[in-house]
C-alpha positions as CSV (number, residue, x, y, z in Angstrom):
1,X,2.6,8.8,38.2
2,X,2.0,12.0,36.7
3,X,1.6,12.6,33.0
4,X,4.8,14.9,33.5
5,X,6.9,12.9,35.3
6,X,5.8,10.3,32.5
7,X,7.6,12.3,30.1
8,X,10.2,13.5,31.4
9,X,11.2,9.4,32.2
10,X,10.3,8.3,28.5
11,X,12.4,11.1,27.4
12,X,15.7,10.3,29.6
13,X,15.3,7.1,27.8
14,X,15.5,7.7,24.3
15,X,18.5,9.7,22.5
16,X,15.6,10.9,19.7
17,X,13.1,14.2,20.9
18,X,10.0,12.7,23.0
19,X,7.4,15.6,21.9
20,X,4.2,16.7,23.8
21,X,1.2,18.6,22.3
22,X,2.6,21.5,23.7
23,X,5.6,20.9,21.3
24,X,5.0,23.0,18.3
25,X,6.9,20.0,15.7
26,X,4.3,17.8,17.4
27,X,1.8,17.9,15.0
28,X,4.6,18.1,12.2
29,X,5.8,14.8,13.6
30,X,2.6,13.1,14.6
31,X,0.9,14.0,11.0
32,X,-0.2,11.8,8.3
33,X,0.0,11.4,4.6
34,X,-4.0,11.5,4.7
35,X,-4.4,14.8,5.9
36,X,-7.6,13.4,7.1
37,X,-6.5,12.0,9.4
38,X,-5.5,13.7,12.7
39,X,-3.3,11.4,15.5
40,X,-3.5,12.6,18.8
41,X,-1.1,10.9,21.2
42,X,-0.5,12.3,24.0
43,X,3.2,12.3,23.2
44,X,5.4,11.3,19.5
45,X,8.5,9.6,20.3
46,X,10.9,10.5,16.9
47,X,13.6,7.6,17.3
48,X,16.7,8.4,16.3
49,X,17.9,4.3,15.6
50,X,16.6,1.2,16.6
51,X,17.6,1.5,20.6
52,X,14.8,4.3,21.0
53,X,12.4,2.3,19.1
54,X,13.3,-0.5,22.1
55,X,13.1,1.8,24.9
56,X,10.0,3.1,23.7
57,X,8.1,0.1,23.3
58,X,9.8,-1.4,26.8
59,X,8.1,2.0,28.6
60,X,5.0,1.5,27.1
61,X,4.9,-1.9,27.9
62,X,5.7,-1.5,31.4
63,X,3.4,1.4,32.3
64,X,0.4,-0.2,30.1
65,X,0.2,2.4,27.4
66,X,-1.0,2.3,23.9
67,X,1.7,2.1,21.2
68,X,1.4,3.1,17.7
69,X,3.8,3.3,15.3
70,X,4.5,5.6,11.9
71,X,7.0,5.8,9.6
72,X,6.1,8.0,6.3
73,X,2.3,7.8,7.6
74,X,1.3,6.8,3.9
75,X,-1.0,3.9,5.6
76,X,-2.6,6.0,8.5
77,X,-6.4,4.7,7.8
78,X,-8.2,5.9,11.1
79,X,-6.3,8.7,14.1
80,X,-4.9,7.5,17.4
81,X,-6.0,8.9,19.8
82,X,-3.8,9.2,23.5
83,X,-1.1,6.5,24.4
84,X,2.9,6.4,22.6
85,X,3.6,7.3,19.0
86,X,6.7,5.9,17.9
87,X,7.6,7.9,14.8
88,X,10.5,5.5,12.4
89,X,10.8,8.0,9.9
90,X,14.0,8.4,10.9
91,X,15.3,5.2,10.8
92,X,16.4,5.7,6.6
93,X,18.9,3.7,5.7
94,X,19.5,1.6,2.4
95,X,22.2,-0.8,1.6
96,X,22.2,-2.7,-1.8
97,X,24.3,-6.4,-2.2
98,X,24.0,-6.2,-5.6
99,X,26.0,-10.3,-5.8
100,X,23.1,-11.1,-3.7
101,X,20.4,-9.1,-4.7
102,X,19.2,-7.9,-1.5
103,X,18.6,-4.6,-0.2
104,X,18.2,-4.3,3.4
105,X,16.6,-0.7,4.6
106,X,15.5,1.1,8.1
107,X,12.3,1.2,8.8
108,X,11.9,5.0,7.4
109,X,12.8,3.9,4.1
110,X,10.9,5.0,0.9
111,X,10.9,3.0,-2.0
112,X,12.2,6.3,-4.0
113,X,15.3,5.7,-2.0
114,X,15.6,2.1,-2.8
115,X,14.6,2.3,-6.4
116,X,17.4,4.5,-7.4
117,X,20.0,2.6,-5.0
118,X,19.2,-0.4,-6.5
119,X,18.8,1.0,-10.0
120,X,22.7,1.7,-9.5
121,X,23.3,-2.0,-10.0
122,X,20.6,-2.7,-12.4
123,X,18.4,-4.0,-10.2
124,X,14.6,-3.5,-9.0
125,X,12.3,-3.6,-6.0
126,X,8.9,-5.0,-5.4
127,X,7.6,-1.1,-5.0
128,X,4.0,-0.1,-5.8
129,X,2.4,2.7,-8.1
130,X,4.0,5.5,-5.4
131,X,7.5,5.4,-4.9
132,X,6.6,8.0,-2.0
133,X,5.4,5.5,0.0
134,X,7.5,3.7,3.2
135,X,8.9,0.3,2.7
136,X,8.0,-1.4,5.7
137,X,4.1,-0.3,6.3
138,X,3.5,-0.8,2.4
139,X,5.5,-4.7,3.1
140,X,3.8,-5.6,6.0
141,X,0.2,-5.2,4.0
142,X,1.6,-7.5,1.7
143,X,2.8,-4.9,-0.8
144,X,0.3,-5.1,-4.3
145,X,3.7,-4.3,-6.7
146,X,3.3,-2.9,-10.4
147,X,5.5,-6.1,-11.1
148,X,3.4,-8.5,-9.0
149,X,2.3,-10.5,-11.5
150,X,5.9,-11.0,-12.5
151,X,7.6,-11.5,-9.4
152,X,4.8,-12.0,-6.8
153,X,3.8,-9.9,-3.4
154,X,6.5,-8.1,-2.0
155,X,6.0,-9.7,1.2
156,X,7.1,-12.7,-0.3
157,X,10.3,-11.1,-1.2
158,X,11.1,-10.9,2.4
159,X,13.7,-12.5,3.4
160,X,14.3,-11.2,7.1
161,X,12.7,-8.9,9.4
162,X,14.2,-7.0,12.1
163,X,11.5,-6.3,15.1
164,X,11.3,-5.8,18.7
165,X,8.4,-7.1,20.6
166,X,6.1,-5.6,23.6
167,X,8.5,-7.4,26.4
168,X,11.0,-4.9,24.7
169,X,13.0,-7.9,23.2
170,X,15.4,-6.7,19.6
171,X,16.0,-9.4,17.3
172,X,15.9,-10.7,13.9
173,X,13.1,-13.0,12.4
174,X,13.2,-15.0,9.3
175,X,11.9,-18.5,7.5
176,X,14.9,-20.1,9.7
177,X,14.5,-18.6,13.1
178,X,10.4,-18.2,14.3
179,X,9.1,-19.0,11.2
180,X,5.6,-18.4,12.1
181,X,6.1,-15.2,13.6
182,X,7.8,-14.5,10.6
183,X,5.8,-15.4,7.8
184,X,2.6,-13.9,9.9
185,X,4.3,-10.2,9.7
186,X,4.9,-11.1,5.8
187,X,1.2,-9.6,5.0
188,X,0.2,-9.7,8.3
189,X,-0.3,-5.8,9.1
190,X,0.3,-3.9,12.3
191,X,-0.2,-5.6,15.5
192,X,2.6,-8.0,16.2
193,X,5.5,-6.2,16.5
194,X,7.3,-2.9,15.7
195,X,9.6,-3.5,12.7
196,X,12.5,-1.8,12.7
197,X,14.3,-3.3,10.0
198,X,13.9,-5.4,6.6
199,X,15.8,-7.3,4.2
200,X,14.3,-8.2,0.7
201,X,15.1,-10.0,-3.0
202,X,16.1,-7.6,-5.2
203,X,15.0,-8.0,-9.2
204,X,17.2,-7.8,-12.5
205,X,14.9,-5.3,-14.1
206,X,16.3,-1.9,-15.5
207,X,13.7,-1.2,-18.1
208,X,10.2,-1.9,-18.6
209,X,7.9,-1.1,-21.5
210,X,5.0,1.3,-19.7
211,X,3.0,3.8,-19.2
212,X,-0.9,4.3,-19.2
213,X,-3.1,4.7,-22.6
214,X,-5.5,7.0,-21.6
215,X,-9.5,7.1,-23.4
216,X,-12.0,9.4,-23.3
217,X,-14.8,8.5,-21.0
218,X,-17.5,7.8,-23.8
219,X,-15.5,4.9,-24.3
220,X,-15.1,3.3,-21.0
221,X,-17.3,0.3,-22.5
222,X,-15.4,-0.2,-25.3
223,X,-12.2,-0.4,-23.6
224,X,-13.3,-1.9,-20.6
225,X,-14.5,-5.2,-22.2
226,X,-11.5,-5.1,-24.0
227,X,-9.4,-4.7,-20.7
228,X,-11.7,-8.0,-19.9
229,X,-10.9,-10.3,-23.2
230,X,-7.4,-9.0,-22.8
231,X,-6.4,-9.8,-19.3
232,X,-6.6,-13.4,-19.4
233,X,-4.1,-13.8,-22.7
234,X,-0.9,-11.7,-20.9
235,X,2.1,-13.7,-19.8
236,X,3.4,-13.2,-16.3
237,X,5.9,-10.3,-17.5
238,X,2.4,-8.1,-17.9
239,X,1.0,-6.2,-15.4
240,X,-1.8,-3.9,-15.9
241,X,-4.9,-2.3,-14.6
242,X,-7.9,-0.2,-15.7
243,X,-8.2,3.0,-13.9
244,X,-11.7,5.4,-14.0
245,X,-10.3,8.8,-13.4
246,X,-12.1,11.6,-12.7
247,X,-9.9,14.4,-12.2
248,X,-11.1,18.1,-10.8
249,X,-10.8,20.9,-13.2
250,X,-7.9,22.8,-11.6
251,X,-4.3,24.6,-12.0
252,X,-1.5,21.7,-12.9
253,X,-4.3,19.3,-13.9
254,X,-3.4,18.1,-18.2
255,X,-6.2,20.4,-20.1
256,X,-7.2,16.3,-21.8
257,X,-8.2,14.8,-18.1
258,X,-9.3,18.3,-16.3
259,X,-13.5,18.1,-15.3
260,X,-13.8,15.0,-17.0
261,X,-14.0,11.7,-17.0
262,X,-10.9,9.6,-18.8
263,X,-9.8,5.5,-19.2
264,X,-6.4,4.5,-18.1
265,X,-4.6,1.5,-18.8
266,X,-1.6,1.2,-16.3
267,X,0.8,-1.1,-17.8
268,X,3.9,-2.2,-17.3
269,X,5.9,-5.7,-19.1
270,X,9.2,-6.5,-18.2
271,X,11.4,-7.9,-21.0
272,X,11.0,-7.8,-24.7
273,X,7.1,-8.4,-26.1
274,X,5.8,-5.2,-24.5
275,X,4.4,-3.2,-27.3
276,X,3.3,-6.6,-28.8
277,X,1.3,-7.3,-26.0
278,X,-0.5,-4.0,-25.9
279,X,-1.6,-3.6,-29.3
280,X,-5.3,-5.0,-28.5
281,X,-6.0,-2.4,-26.1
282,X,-4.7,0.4,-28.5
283,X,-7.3,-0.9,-30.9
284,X,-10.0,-1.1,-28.2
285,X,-11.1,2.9,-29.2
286,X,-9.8,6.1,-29.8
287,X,-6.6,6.8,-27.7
288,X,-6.9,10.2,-26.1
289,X,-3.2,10.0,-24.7
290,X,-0.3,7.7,-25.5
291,X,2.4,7.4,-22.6
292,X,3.4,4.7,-22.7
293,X,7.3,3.7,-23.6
294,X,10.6,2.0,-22.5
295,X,11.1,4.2,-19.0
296,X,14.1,3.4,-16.8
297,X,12.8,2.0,-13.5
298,X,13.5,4.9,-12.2
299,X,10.6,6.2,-14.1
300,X,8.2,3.7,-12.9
301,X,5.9,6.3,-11.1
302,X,4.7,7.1,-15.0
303,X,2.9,3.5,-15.2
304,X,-0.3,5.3,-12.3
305,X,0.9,8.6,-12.3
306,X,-0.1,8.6,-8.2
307,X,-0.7,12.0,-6.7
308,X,2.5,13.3,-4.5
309,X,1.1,15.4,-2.4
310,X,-0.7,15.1,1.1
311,X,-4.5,15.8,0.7
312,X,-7.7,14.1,2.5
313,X,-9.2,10.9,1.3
314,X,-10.5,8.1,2.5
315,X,-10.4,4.4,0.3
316,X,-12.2,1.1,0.4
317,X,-11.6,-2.1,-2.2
318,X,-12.8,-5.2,-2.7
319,X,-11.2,-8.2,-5.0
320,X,-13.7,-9.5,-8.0
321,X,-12.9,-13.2,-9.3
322,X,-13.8,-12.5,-12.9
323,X,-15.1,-9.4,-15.6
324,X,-18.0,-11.3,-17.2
325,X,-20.5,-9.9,-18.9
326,X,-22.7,-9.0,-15.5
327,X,-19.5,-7.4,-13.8
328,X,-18.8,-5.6,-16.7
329,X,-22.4,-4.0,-16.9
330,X,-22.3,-3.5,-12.9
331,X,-18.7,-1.5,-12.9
332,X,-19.9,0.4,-15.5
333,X,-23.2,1.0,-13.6
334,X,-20.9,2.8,-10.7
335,X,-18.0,3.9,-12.1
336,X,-18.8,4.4,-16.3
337,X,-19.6,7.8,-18.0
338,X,-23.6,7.3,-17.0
339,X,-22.6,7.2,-13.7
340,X,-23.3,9.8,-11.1
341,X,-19.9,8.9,-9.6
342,X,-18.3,11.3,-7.1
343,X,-14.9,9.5,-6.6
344,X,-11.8,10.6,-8.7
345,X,-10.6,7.0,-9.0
346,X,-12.1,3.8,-9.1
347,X,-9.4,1.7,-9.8
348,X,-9.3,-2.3,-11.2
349,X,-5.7,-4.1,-10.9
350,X,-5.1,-7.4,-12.7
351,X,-3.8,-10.0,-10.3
352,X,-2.8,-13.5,-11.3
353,X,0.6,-14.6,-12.7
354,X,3.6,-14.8,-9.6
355,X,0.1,-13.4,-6.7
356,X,-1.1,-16.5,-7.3
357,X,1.9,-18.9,-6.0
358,X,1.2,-21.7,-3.7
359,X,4.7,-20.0,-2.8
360,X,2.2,-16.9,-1.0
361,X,2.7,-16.0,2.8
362,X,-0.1,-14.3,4.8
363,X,-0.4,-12.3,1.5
364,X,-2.7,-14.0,-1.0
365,X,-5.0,-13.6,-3.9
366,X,-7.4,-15.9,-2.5
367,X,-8.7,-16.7,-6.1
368,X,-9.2,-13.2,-7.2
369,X,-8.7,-12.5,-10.6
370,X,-9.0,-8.6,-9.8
371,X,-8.4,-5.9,-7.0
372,X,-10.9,-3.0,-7.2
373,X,-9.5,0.3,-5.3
374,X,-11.9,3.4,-4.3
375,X,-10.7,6.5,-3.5
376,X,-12.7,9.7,-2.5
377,X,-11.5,13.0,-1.8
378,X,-13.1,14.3,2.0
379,X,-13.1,18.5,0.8
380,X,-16.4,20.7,0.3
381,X,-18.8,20.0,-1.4
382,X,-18.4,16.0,-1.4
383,X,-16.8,15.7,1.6
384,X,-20.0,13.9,3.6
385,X,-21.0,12.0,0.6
386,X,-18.0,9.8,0.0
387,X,-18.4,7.5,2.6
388,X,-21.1,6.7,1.3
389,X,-20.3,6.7,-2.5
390,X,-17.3,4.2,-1.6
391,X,-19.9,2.0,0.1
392,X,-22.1,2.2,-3.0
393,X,-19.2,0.8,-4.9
394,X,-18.2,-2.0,-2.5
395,X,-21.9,-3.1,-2.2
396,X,-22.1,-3.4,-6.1
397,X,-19.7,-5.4,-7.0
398,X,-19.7,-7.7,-3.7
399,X,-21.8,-10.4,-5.8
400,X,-18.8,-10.6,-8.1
401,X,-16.2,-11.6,-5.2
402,X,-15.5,-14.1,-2.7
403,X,-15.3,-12.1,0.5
404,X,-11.7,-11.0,-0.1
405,X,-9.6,-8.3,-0.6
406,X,-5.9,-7.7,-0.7
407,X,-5.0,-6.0,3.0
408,X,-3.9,-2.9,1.0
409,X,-6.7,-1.9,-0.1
410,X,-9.1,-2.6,2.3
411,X,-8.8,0.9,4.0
412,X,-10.4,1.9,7.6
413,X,-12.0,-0.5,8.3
414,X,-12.2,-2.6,12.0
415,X,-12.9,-6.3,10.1
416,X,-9.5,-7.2,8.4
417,X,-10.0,-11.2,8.5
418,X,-11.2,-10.3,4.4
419,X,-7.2,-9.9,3.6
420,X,-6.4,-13.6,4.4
421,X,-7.6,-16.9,4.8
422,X,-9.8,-18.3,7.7
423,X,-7.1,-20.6,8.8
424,X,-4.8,-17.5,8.7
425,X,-7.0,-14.9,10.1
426,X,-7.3,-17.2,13.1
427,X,-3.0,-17.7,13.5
428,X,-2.6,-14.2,13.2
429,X,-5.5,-13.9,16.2
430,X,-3.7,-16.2,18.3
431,X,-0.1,-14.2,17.9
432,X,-1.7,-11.3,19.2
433,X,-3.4,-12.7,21.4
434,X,0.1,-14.3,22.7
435,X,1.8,-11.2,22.0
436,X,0.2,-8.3,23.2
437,X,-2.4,-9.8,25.9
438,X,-3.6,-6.4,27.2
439,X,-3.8,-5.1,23.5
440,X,-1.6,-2.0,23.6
441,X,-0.6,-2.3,20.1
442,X,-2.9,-0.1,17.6
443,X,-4.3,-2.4,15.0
C-alpha cells in the first residue's frame, strides 16, 4: 500500500481534514506549545468529534502505524517523528452541572474555558498556574493544581473518562466500570488510550486571597528559610511555592524583575485567614512587589504569572522530602544570587495537605514534602548549555529526595517509573503491555 493510497483511505474515513506535509496548515496543525519541539508525522489527522478520533486510531491500528495524539500541545516533551497524529484540539466543549458540581469537557478543552464556565455558578476547577493549558493532557499527568493542597490532584477529581482503545473500541470508563483501567489513566500519562472525553468534581471557590510577594535577589536566603519554617504551619486552604526568577532584560518585561534575579512567593488560601497566614513571609525581608489580594478565580493566573506565549524550553524536576538546613544551603548553591544560574526559573511547590490522601490514584506525592520545577530557555547564547544546567540542578538536590517526582514535572525524559510507585509503575507496564502489544502508541 502506497503512502498515497494510505491517505487518501484515512481521509475518506474521517469528516475532520487529514493533512500531509505538503499541506501548508500542516505544521500549524502539527505544532507545539514548546516551539522546540518539531512533530513530524507523516500525516495530522484534525478530528472534527469523537468518531474521527475512532476511525483514526481503528486505521492505525489496522495498518500498524504509530499514533500520537495532541490537543493544545502544552505537554509536547520530545517530537514524533512519522506514523498518525491525531490532533483533539478541536474537540472543545464545556458543560457545567452546577447541582452536581461536575463539568464535563472535550478533549480540546482549556482550563480558561472551564474556569470562567464554572465561575458562572460559583464554582472552581482543579487547573494549574496556566489556565492556557489543555484539560485532558494536564489530567492525565496527574494535574499539580494551585489548590492541591486544598482539594488534592486533579486526577483525583476524575470522576469518568471517555476513551477509545487501539482495537478502535469508544466507551466510557470510571471507578464503576474497569476500575483499573480507569484509575491507571488518573495520573497515568499517555500510553493507554486516546481520551476523548472527561468529567470532573467541580469546587465551591469564587475567591481566593493571592498573588505572589516578590524579593529582591540579595534576599533569597532570608526568605527562603522563611519559606522553610513557614511551610509546615499552613492549614490545607494554603497553597504556596517559592519561585527563583530570572527574567531577561527585554520590552514588556516589569523594569523591578528585568536582568535580574527576584523571589516569588506564589500563594494562594481559599477561605477567610489568607492575609493572616502570610504575614511571616512579608516579614521575612524587604518586599520588592506586593500582589497579592482577593482575585476572582477568574484571576487566578496572577498567583505564577505563567508566560502565554509559545517559546522554546526544555524542563526537568525532581520532588525533595524536606528544606533542612543542608537543602537550604544546596538550593541556594544552584539557584541563589551566588549562583552562576542560567535558567529563568527554578521553581519549589509546597505539596502536602489534600496530595497526600491515602484517597491518591496513580498520582501521588510519594512522601514529598516539595516539587522542584526547572525551566531553561533553548535560544542563543544558552541554548546548548541548558541541558546541562537543568542536570546540574536535578543532580544537586537528588540527595534531598526519594527517587520521585510528580509526572508533571518530570519533562523529556524516557524513565517515567519516578512519577509513581513500584507497584504502580509495574500495573501501568502490564496495561500497555495488554493494550498496545506492538507499541504504536507514543509514550
Amino acid at each position: 500500500m502506497t503512502i498515497q493510497l494510505e491517505f487518501i483511505t484515512l481521509q475518506d474515513l474521517v469528516r475532520g481534514e487529514v493533512l500531509d506535509p505538503r499541506d501548508p496548515r500542516y505544521a500549524e496543525e502539527a505544532s507545539a506549545f514548546n516551539t522546540a519541539v518539531a512533530h513530524r508525522p507523516d500525516v495530522v489527522v484534525a478530528a472534527a468529534d469523537a468518531a474521527d478520533v475512532v476511525a483514526a486510531v481503528r486505521w492505525a491500528s489496522l495498518n500498524s502505524v504509530k499514533l500520537a495524539v495532541q490537543a493544545t500541545g502544552h505537554g509536547a516533551e520530545r517530537g514524533i517523528a512519522g506514523g498518525v497524529l491525531v490532533s483533539t484540539k478541536r474537540l472543545r466543549s464545556v458543560s457545567v452541572d452546577p447541582a452536581a458540581r461536575t463539568a464535563t469537557v472535550g478533549a480540546g478543552a482549556r482550563w480558561r474555558e472551564v474556569i470562567d464556565a464554572a465561575a458562572e455558578h460559583g464554582l472552581a476547577p482543579l487547573n494549574g498556574s496556566s489556565s492556557d493549558v489543555g484539560v485532558v493532557g494536564y489530567t492525565l499527568g496527574g494535574g499539580l493544581p494551585v489548590l492541591g493542597r486544598t482539594y488534592g490532584f486533579a486526577a483525583d477529581s476524575v470522576l469518568s473518562l471517555d476513551i477509545v482503545t487501539l482495537d478502535g473500541d469508544a466507551r466510557t470508563v470510571s471507578p464503576a466500570h474497569e476500575p483499573e483501567l480507569f484509575g491507571l489513566l488518573c495520573g497515568g500519562g499517555q500510553g493507554l488510550a486516546v481520551v476523548t472525553g472527561m468529567t470532573f468534581r467541580l469546587y465551591p471557590v469564587a475567591l481566593v486571597h493571592g498573588g505572589a510577594l516578590v524579593f529582591e535577589g540579595r534576599h533569597a536566603e532570608a526568605v527562603l528559610r522563611a519559606f522553610a519554617a513557614w511551610a509546615p504551619t499552613l492549614t490545607d486552604a494554603a497553597n504556596a511555592a517559592l519561585r527563583f526568577l530570572r527574567a531577561p532584560d527585554a520590552p514588556g518585561v516589569p523594569p523591578e524583575l528585568a536582568g535580574r534575579l527576584t523571589v516569588h512567593v506564589a500563594f494562594a488560601h481559599v477561605g477567610r485567614g489568607g492575609e493572616r497566614a502570610l504575614a511571616p513571609l512579608r516579614a521575612a525581608a524587604p518586599v520588592l512587589l506586593d500582589l497579592v489580594a482577593d482575585l476572582p478565580y477568574t484571576e487566578v493566573d496572577r498567583v505564577y504569572s505563567d508566560p502565554d506565549q509559545p517559546m522554546p524550553f526544555l524542563t526537568g524536576g525532581a520532588g525533595l522530602v524536606d528544606l533542612d538546613d543542608r537543602t537550604i544551603r544546596a538550593v541556594l548553591a544552584l539557584a541563589g544570587p551566588d549562583a552562576e544560574c542560567l535558567l529563568p526559573l527554578v521553581d519549589i511547590r509546597l505539596l502536602g495537605g489534600a496530595m497526600a490522601s491515602d484517597d491518591a490514584r496513580t498520582a501521588s506525592a510519594h512522601g514529598l514534602a516539595y516539587a522542584m520545577h526547572a525551566v531553561g530557555v533553548l535560544a542563543p547564547p544558552v541554548a546548548d548549555a541548558v541541558p546541562g544546567a537543568i542536570a546540574e540542578v536535578l543532580a544537586g538536590v537528588a540527595p534531598f529526595g526519594n527517587g520521585h517526582c510528580p509526572r508533571n514535572f518530570l519533562g523529556d525524559r524516557s524513565d517515567l517509573r519516578p512519577a509513581w510507585s513500584a507497584e504502580v509503575a509495574d500495573r501501568l507496564a502490564a496495561a500497555r503491555e495488554e493494550l498496545d502489544p506492538a507499541c504504536l502508541f507514543a509514550r
